[in-house]
Each structure stands twice: as C-alpha cells, then as structure tokens.
C-alpha positions as CSV (number, residue, x, y, z in Angstrom):
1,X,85.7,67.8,207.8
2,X,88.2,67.5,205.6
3,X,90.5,70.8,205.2
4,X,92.8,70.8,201.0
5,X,96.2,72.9,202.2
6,X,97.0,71.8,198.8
7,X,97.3,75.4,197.9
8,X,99.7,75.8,200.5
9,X,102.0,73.1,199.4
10,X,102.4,73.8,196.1
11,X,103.2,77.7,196.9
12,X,105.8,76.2,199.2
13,X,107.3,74.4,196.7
14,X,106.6,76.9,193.7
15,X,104.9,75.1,191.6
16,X,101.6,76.6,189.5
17,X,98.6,74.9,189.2
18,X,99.0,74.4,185.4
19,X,102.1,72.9,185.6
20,X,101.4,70.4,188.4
21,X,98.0,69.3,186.2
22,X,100.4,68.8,183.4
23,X,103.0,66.7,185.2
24,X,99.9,64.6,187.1
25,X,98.1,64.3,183.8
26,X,94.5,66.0,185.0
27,X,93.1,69.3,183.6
28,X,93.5,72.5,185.4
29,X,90.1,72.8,186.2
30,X,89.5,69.2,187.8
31,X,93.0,70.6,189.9
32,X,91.3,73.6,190.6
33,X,88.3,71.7,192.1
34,X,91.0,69.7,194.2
35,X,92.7,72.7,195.4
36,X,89.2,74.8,196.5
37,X,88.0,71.4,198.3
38,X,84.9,71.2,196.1
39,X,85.7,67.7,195.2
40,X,83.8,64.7,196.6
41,X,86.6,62.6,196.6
42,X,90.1,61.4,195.1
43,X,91.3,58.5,193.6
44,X,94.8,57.0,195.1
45,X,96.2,57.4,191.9
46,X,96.0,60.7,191.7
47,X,97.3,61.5,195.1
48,X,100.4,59.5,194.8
49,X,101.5,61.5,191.6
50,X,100.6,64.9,194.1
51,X,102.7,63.3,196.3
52,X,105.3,62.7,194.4
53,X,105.8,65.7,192.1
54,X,105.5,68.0,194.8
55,X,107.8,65.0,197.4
56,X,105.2,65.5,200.1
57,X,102.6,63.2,202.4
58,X,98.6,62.9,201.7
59,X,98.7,64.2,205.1
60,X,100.6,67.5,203.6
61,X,97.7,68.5,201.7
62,X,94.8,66.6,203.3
63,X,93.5,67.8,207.0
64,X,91.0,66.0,209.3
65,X,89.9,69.0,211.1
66,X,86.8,68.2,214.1
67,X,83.6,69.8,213.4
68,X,82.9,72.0,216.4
C-alpha cells in the first residue's frame, strides 16, 4: 500500500493547500484527492513541481508501507 504524508509535509513547511494548488497549477480539490490518498495515481509532472515548491523527495510524501 501506498501511505500520502503529503499532509505532513506541507504542515512542516507551512504551506496551505490552496496555495500549493496555485503554485503547482491543479485545483484544490484534485490536491485534496492527492493529499486523502484517494487518487489512483500521479503523473511525474506533477510530483516534481510537489517536490520542488515544497524542496522535498517523492519519498517525503509517498510511503510504501507492507500489507500485513
């Protein structure tokens, strides 16, 4: 499974959700679906401008965590 701490990240760096969707250029609510883990998937484009507005990994915000 695959565990969004993207939440966490941008707490950490105090950023809100609207303005992150704003500086990535996706709506709050597709953001919203990111940041709940509701979304089937993510395009690399996307996750690169995550990563660099809030200067972190894809491993920062994406978790491989086992199924038990």
């Amino acid at each position: 499974m695959i565990k969004v701490t993207l939440g966490l990240v941008m707490g950490q760096r105090g950023i809100t959700s609207k303005e992150l969707a704003k500086r990535i250029g996706i709506t709050p609510a597709n953001l919203s679906i990111l940041k709940t883990g509701k979304a089937r998937g993510i395009r690399f484009a996307t996750l690169e401008k995550i990563c660099q507005v809030l200067d972190c990994r894809p491993g920062d915000i994406l978790q491989y965590v086992k199924d038990e």
